[in-house]
Backbone bond lengths (Angstrom), bond angles and torsions (degrees), N, CA, C in turn:
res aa  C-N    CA-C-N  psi(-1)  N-CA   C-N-CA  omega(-1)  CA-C   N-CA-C  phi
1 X - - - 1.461 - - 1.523 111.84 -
2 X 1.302 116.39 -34.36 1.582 138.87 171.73 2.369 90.53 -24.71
3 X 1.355 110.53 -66.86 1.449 113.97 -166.87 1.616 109.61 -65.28
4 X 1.422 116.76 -12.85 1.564 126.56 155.00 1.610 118.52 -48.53
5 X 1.528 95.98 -76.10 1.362 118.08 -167.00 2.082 105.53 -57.04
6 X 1.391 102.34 -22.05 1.785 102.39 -177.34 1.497 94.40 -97.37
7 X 1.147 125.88 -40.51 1.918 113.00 169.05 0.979 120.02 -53.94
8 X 2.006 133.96 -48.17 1.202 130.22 151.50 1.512 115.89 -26.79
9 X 0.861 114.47 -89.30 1.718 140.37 163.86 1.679 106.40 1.72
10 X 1.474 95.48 -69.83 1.705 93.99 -179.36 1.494 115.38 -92.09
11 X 1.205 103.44 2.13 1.936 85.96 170.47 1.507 110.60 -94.60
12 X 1.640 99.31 -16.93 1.661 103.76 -176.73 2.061 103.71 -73.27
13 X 1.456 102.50 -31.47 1.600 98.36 -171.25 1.585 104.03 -88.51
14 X 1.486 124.83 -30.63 1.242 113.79 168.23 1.737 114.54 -58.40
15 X 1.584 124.33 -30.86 1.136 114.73 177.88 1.446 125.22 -53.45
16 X 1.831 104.57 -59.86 1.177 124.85 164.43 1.681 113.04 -35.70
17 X 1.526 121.05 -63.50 1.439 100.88 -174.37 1.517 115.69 -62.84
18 X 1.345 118.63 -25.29 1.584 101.42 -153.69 1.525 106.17 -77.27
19 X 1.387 130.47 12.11 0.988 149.18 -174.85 1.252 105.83 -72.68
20 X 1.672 132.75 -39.71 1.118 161.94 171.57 1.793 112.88 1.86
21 X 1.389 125.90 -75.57 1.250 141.27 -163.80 1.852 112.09 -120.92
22 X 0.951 102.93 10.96 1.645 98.23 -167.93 1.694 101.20 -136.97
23 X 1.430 103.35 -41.53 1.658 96.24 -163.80 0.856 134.34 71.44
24 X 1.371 143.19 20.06 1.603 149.27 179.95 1.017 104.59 -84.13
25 X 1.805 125.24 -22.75 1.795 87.63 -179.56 1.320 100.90 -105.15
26 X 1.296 139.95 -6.66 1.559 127.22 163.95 1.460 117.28 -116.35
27 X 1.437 130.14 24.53 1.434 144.30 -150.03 1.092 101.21 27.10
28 X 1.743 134.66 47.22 1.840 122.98 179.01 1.527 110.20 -125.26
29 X 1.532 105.11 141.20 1.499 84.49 -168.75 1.746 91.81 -125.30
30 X 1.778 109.20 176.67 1.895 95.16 164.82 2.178 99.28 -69.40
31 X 1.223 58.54 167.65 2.017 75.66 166.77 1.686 105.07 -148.81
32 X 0.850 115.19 108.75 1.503 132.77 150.39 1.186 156.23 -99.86
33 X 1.831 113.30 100.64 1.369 118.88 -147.12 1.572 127.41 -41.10
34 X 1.294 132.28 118.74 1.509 125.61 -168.41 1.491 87.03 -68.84
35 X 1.429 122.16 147.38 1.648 139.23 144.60 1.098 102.28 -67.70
36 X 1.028 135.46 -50.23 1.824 113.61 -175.48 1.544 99.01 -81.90
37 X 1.717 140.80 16.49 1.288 117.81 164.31 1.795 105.45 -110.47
38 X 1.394 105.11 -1.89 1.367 110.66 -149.81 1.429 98.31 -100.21
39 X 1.297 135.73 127.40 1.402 123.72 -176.09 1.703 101.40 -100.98
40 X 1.276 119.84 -32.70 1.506 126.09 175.30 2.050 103.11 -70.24
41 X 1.227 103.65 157.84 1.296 117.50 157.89 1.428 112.24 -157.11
42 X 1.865 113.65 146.44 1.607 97.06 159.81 1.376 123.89 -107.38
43 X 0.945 84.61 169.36 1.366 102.63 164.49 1.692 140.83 -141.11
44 X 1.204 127.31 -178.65 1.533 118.25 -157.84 1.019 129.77 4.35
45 X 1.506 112.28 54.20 1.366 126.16 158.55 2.118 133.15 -47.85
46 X 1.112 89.21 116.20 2.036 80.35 -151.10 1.994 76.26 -132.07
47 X 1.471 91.44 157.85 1.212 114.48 157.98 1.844 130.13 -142.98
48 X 1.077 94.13 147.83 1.454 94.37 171.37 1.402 130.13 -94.51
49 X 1.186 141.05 129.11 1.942 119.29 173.91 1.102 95.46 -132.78
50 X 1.209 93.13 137.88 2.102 106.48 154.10 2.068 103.22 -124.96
51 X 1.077 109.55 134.13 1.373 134.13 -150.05 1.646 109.02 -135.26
52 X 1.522 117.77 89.39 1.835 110.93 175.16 1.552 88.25 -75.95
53 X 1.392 126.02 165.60 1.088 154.78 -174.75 1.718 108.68 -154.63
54 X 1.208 116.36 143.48 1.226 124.05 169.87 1.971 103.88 -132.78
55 X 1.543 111.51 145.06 1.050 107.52 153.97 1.769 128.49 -98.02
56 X 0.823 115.33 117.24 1.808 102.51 -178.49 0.914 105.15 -85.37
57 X 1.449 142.14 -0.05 1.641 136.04 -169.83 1.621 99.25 -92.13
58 X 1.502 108.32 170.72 1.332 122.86 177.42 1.770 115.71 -110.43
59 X 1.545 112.46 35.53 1.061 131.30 161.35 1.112 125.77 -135.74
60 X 1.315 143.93 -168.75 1.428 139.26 174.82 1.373 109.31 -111.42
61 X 1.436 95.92 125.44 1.938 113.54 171.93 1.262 129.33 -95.89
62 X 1.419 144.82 174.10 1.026 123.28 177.41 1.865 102.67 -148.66
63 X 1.205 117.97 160.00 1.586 115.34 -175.93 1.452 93.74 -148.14
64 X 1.603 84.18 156.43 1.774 89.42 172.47 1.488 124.72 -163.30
65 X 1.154 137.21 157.97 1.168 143.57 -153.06 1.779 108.22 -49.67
66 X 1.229 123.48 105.96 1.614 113.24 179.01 1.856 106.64 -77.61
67 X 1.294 125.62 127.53 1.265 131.82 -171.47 1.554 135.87 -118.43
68 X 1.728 83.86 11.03 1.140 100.73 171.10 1.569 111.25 -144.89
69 X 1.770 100.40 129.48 1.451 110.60 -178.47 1.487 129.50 -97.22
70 X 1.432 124.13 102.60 1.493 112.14 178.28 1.489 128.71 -20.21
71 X 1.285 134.96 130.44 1.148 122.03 -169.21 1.603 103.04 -129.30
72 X 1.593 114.27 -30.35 1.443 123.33 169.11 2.008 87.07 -166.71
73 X 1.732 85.47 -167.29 1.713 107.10 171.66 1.257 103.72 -47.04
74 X 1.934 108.33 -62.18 1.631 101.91 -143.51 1.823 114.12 -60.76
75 X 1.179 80.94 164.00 1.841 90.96 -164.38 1.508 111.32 -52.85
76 X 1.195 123.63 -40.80 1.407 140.46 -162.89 1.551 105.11 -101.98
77 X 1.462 131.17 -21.51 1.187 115.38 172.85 1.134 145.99 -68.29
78 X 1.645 140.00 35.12 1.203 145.69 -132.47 1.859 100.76 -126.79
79 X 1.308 99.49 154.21 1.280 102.04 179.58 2.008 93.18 -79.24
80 X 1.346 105.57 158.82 1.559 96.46 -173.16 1.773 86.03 -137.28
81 X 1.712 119.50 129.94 1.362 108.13 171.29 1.979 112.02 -121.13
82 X 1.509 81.75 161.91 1.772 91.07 -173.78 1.406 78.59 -111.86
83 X 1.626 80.55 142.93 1.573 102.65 175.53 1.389 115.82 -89.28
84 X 1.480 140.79 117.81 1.125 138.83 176.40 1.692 126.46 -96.20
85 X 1.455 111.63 -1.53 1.146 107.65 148.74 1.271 105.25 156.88
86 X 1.776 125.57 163.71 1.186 101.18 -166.99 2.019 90.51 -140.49
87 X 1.395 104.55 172.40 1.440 100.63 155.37 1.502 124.21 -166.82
88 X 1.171 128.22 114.68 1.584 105.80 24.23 1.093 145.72 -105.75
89 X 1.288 131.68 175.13 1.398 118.81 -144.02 1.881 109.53 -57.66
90 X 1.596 115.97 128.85 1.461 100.14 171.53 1.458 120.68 -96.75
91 X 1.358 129.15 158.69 1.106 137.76 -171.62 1.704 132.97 -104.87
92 X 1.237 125.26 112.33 1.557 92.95 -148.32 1.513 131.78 -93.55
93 X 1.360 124.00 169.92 1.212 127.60 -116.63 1.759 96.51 -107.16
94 X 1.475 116.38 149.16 1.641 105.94 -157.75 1.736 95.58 -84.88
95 X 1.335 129.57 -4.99 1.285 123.97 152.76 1.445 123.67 -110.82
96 X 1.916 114.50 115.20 1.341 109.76 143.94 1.394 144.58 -75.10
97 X 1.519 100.22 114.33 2.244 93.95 164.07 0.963 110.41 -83.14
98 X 2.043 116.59 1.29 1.576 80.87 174.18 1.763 94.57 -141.39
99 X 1.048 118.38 72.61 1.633 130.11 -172.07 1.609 108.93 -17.51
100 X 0.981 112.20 -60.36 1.673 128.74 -160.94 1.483 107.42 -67.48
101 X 1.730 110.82 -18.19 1.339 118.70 -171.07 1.281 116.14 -104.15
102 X 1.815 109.48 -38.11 1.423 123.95 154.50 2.204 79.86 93.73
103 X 1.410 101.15 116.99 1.270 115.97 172.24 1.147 117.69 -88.56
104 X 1.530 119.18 117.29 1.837 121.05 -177.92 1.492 98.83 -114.47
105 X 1.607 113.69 152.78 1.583 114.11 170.83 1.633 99.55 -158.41
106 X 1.113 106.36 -160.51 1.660 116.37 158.08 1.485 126.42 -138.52
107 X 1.205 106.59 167.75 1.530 112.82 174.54 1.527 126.78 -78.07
108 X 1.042 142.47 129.67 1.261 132.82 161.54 1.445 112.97 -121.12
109 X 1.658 101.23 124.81 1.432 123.05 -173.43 1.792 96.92 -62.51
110 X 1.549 105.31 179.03 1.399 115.22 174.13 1.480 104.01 -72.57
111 X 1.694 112.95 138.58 1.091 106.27 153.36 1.452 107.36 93.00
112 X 1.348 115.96 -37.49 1.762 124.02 169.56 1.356 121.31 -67.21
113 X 1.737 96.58 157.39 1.373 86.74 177.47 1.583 99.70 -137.82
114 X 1.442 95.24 133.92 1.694 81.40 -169.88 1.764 101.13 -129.46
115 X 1.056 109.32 158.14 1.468 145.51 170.45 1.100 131.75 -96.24
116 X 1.371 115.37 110.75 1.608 117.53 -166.36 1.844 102.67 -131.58
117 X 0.811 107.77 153.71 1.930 130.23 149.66 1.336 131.28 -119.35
118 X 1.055 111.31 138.12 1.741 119.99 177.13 1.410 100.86 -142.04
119 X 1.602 115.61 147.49 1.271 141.66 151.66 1.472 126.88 -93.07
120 X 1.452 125.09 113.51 1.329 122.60 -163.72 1.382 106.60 -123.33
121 X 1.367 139.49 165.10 1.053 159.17 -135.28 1.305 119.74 -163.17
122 X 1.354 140.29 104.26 0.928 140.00 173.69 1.674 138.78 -58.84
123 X 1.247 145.98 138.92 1.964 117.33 175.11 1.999 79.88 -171.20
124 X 1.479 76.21 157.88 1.776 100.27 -154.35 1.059 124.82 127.82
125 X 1.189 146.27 135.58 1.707 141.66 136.41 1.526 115.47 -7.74
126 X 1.861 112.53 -52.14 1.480 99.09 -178.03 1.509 110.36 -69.58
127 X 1.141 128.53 16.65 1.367 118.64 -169.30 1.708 100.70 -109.33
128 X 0.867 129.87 -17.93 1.781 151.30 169.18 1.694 103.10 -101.29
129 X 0.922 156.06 -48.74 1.664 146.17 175.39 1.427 109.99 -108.25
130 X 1.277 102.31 139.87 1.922 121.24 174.74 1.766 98.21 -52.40
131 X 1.102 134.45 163.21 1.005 135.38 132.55 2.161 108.82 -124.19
132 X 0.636 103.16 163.47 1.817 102.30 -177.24 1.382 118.62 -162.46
133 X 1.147 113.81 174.11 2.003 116.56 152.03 1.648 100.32 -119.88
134 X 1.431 94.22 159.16 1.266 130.63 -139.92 1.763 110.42 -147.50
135 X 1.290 133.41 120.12 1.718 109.45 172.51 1.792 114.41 -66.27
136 X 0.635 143.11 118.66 1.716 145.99 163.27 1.747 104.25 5.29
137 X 1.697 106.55 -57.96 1.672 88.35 176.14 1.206 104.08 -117.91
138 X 1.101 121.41 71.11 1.364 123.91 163.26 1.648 119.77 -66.75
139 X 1.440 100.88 -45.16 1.286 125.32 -172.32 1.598 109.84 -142.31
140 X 1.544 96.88 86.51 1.806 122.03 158.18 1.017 111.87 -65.93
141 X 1.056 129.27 106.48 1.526 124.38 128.91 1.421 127.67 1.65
142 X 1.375 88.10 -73.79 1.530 110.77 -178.13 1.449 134.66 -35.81
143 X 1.478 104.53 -42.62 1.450 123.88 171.32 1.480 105.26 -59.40
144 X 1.480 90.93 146.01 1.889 103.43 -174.49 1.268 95.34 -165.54
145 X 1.449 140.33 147.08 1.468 97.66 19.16 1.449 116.76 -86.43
146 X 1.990 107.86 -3.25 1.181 120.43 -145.22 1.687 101.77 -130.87
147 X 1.143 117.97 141.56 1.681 117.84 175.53 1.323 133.49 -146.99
148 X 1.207 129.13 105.17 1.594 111.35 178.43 1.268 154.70 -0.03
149 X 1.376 134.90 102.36 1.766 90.93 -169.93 1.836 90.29 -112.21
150 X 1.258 140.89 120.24 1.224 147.73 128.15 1.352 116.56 10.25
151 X 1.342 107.33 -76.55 1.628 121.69 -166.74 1.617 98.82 102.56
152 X 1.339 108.81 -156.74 1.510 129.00 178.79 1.427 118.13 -91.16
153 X 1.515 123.35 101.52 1.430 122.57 -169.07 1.312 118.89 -74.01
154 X 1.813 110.68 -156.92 1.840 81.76 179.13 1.778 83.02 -150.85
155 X 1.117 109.59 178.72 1.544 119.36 171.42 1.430 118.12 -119.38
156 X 1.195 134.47 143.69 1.309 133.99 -169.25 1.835 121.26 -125.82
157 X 0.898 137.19 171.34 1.688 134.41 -162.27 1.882 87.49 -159.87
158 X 1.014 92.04 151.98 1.858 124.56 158.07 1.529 120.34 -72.51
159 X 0.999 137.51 69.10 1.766 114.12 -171.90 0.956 119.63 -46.41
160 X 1.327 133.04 11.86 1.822 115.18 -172.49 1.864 81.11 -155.21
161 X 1.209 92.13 60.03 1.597 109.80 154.34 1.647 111.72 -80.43
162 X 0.972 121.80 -50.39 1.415 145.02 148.48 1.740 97.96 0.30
163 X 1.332 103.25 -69.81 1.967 100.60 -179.85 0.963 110.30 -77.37
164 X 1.482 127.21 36.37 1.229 121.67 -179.51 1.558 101.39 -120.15
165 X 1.468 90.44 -37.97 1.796 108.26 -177.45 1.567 114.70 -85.48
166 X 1.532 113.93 -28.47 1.465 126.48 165.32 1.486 112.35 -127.97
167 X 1.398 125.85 118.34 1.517 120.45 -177.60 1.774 94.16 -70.50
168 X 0.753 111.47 -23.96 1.557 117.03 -149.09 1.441 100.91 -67.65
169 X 1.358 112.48 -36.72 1.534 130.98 -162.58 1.597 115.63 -95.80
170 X 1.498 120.69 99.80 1.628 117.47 -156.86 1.354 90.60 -87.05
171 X 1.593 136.16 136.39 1.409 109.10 141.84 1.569 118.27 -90.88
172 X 1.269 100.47 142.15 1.629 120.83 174.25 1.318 114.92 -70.30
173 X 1.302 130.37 -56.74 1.342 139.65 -159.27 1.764 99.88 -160.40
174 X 1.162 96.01 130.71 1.506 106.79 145.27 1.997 135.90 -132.56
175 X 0.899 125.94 152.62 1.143 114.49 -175.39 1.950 110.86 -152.15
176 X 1.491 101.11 124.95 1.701 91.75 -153.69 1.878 84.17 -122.73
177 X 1.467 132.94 146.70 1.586 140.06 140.81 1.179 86.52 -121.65
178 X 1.369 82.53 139.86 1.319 136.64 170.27 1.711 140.27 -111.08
179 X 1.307 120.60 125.52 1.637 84.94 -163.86 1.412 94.09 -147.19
180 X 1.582 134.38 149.79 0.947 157.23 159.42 1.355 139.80 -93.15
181 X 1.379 151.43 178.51 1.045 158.84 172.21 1.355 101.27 -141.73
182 X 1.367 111.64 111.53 1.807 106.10 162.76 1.137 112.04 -104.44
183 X 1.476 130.79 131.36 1.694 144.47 173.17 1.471 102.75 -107.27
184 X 1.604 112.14 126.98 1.275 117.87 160.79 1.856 118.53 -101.76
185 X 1.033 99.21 92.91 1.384 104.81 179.63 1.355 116.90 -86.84
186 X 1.402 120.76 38.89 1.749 126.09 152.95 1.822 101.30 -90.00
187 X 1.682 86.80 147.64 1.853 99.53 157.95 0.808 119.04 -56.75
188 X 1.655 143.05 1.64 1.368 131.59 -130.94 1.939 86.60 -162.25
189 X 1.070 90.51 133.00 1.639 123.66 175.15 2.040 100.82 -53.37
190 X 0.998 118.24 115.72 1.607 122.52 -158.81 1.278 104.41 -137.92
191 X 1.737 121.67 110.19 1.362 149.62 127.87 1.583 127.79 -33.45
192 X 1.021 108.75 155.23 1.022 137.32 178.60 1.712 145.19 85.16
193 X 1.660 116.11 -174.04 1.324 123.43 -165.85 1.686 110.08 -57.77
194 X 0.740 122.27 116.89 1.560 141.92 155.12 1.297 138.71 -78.89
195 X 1.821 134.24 73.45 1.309 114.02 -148.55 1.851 87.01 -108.61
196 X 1.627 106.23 172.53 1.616 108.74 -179.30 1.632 98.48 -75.37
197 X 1.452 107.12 130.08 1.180 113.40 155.01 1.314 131.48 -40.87
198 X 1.377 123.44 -41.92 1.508 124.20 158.10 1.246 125.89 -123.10
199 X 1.330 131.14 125.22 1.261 144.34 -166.10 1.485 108.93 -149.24
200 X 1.807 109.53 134.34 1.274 112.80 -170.57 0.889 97.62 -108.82
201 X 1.650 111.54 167.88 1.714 134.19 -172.12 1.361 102.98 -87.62
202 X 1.052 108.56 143.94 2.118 128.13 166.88 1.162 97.47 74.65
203 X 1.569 130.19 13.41 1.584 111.44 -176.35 1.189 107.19 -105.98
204 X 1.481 117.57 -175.23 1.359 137.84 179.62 1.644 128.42 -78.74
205 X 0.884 129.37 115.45 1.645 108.87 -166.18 2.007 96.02 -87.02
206 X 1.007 134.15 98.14 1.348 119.10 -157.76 2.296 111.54 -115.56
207 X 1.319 94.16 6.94 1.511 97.61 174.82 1.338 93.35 167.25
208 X 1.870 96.29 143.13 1.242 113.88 -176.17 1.881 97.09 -166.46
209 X 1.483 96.79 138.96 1.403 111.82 -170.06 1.531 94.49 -126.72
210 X 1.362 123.43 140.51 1.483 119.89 -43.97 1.711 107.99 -54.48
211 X 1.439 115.38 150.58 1.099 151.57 -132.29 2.382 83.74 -73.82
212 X 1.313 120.91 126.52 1.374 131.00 -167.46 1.146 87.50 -79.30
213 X 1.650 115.58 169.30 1.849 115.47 120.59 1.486 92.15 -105.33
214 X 1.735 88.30 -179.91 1.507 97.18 -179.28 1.642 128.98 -110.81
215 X 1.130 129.41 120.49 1.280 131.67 -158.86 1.811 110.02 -90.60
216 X 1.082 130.53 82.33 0.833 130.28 -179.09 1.891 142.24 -98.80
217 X 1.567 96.85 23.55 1.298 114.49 -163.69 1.852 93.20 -109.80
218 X 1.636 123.17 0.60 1.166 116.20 -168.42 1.380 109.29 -75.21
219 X 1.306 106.03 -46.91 1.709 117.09 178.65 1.450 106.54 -157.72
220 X 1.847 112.97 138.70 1.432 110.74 -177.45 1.145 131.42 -61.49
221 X 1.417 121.41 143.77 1.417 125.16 -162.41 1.838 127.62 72.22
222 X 1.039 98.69 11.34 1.130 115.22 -158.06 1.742 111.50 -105.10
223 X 1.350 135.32 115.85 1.830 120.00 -163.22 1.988 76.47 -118.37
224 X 0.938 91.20 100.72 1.407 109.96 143.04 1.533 153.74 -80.56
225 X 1.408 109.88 101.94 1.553 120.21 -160.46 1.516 101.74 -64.05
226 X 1.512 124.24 127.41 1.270 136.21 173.70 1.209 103.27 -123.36
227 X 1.497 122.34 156.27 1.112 131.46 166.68 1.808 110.58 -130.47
228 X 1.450 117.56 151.09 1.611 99.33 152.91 1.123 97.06 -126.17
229 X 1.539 91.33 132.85 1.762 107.33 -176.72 1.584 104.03 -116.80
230 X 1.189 110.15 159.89 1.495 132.96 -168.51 1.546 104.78 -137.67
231 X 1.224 127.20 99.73 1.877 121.07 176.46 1.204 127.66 -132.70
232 X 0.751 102.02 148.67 1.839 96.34 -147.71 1.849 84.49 -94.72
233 X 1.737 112.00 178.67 1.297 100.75 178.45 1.562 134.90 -59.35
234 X 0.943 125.71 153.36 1.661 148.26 157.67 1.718 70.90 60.52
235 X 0.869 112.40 66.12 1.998 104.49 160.55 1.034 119.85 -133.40
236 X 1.684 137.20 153.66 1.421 135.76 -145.97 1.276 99.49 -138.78
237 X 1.460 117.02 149.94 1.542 130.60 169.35 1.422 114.65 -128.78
238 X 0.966 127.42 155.35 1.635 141.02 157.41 1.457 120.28 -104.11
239 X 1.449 99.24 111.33 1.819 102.01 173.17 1.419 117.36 -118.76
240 X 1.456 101.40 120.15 1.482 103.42 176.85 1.716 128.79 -127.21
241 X 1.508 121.41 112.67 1.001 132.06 -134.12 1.873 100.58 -125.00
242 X 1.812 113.20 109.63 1.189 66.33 178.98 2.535 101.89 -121.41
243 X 0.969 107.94 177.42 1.828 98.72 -178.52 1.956 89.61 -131.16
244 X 1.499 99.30 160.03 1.438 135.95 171.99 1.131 107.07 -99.54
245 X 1.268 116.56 160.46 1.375 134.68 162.03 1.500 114.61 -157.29
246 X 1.668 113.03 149.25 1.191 125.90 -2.20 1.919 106.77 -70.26
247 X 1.424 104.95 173.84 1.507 98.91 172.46 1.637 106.52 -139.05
248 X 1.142 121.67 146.11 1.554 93.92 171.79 1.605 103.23 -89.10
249 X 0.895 124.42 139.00 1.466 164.69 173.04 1.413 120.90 -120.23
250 X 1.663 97.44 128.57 1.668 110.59 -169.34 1.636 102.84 -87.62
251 X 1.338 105.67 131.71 1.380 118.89 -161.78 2.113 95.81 -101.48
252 X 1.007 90.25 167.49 1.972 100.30 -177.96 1.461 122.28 -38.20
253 X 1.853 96.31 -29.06 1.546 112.14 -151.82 1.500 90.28 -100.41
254 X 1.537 131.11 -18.66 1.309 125.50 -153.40 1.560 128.20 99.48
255 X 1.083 93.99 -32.48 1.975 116.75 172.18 1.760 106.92 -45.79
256 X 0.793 125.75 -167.38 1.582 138.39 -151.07 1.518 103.55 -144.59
257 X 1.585 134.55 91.15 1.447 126.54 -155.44 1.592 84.03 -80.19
258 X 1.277 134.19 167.27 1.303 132.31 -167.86 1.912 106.62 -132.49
259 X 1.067 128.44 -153.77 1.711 127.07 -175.67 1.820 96.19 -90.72
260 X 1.419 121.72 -32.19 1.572 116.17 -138.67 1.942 84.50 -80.17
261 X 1.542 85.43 165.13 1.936 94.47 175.69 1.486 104.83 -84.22
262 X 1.850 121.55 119.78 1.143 118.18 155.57 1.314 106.60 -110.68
263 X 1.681 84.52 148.93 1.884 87.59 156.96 1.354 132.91 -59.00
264 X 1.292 99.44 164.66 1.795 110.72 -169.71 1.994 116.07 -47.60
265 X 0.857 122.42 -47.15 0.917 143.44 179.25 1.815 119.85 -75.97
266 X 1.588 112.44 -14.59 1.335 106.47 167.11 1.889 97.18 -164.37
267 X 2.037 94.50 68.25 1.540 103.90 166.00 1.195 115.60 -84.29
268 X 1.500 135.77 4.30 1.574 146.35 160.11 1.264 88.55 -71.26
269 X 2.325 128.84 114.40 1.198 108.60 -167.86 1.676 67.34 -137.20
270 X 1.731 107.33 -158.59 0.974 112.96 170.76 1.950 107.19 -82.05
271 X 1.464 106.12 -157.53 1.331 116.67 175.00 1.282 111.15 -111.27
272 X 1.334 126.84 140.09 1.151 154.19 -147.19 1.454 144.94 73.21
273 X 1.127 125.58 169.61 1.762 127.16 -176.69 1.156 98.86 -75.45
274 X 1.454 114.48 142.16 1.373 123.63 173.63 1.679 119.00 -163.75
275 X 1.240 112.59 120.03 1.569 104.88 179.29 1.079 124.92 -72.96
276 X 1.926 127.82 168.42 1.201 96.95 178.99 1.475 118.01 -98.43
277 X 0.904 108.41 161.24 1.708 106.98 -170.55 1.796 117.50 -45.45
278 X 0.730 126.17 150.98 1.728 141.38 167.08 1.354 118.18 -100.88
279 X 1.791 98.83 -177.76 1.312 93.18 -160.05 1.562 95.43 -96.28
280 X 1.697 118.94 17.87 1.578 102.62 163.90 1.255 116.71 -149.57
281 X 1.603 101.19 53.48 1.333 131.92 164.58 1.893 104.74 -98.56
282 X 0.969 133.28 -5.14 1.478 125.01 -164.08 1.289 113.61 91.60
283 X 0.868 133.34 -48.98 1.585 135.15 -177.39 1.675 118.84 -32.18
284 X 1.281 113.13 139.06 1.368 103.35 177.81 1.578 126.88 -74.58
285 X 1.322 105.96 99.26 1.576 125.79 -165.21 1.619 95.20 -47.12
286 X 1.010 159.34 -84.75 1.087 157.28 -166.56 1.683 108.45 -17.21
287 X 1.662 101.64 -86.00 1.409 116.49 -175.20 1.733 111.97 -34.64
288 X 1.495 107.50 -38.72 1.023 135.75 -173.10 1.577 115.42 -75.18
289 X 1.108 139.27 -19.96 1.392 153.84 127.63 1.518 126.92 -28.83
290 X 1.006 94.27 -73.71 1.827 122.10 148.34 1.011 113.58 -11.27
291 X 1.586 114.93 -83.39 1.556 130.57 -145.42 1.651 93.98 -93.24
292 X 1.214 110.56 -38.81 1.700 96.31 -178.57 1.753 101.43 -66.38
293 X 1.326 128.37 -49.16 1.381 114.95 -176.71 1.376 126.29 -60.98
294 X 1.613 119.60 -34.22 1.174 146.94 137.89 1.683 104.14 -24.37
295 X 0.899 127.86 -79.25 1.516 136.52 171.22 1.640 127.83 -54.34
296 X 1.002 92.66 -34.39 1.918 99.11 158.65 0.970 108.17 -56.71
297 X 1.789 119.19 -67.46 1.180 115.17 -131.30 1.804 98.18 -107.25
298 X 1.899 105.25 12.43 2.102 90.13 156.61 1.677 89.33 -88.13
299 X 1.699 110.97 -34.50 1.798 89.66 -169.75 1.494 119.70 -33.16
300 X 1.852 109.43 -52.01 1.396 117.89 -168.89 1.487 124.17 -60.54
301 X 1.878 102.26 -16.39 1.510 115.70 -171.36 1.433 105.37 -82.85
302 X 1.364 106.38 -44.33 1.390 114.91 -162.65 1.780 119.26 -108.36
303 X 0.910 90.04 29.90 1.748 100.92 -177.36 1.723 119.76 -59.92
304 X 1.086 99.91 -39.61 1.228 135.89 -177.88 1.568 118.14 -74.65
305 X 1.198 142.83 59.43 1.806 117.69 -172.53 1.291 110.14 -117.51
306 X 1.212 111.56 168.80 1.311 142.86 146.60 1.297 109.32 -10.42
């Protein structure tokens, strides 16, 4: 059955990508901010995390700093981060995904639960322009006399993607600030919506300088830091934003989104942290194959929204 569960597998992720540049099978396409349309840009985009971890297994696991952020499909478009320091100290890891960056993490013994921080750093193009998804006509041209303007959207992640990639590995808590610099480099005195470039699902939006509202119609469960900014030319701001997890968060339906990882399609879960099952928890390993690869690979599609 093993050659089942990998045919499922790849016709479901070939579907998902070919979606890429055209949009025909979900009318969604990438969107990537033009510099000559964009009057905002950021800059020194950095984050902070501190991350409890538990192992439930009866061996030793190990995790480690991910340093590169989806930004769309294309191969090269990704936010890419330098690590500026961590504690406690991490050690690095006998596989790189990202050679040039050099992958650091730590160990966690059986049964432990450990607590870490890192300071990260952003560099790239995606770290200065939005990249996102978008529906195909979201934004006509065509329409006149009058048209929407959005503002600057944001992209969002799961923090405890992690039990998705290791059942073994629970996260307990996470807690990430984040902070930016926006430069408006138009001649011209410049409005508008401002949302955080990265913002996670089910968490807490719990401090933000200058002071957010919260945008919460982008994706469910989701408290999205907005700003409306007003900047006059060549002038600069600092935004620093930081969210908790898990949080309860009011989901579409009214329900209570809870800490555990759901899929896209049913993140209204119960309450509390919860890993996902393994293959020696009881669970039916098969189905269970499935749905975590199944579940990776909308995370990787849909990282990005509206």
């Amino acid at each position: 059955m093993k050659w089942v569960y990998v045919t499922i597998a790849a016709v479901f992720m070939l579907s998902i990508l070919g979606v890429s540049d055209t949009g025909s099978a979900a009318k969604e396409t990438w969107v990537s901010e033009k510099p000559s349309a964009t009057s905002f840009r950021l800059k020194d985009l950095t984050a902070v995390i501190t991350v409890k971890i538990k192992n439930n297994d009866n061996n030793v696991q190990y995790f480690k700093i991910g340093q590169v952020y989806q930004g769309s499909l294309s191969e090269n478009n990704t936010i890419k981060w330098l690590i500026q320091w961590t504690d406690p100290a991490a050690v690095k890891m006998v596989k790189s995904r990202t050679p040039e960056l050099g992958d650091y993490g730590w160990k966690v013994n059986p049964g432990e639960t450990k607590t870490v921080s890192f300071g990260l750093r952003a560099t790239g193009d995606m770290g200065e322009i939005p990249t996102y998804i978008v529906n195909v006509d979201s934004d006509n041209s065509n329409y006149w006399p009058l048209i929407n303007e959005p503002g600057l959207m944001s992209s969002w992640f799961m923090p405890n993607e992690i039990e998705v990639l290791n059942p073994s590995l629970d996260l307990k808590y996470w807690k990430g600030t984040f902070g930016f610099t926006l430069i408006n480099i138009d001649e011209e005195r410049v409005s508008g919506i401002v949302r955080a470039p990265i913002a996670p699902a089910n968490s807490k939006l719990v401090y933000s300088s200058p002071k957010a509202f919260v945008d919460d119609d982008l994706f469910v469960s989701t408290q999205v830091a907005a700003w409306d900014v007003t900047m006059d030319p060549k002038t600069s701001q600092r935004f620093v934003y930081t969210y908790e997890w898990p949080a309860k968060v009011s989901g579409g339906n009214g329900s209570t989104g809870g800490g555990g990882y759901y899929p896209l399609s049913t993140l209204q879960g119960t309450t509390g942290s919860s890993s996902v099952p393994g293959a020696k928890t009881g669970a039916p390993y098969g189905p269970l194959v499935i749905g975590v690869l199944v579940t990776a690979a909308a995370v990787a599609y849909t990282r990005i929204m509206s």
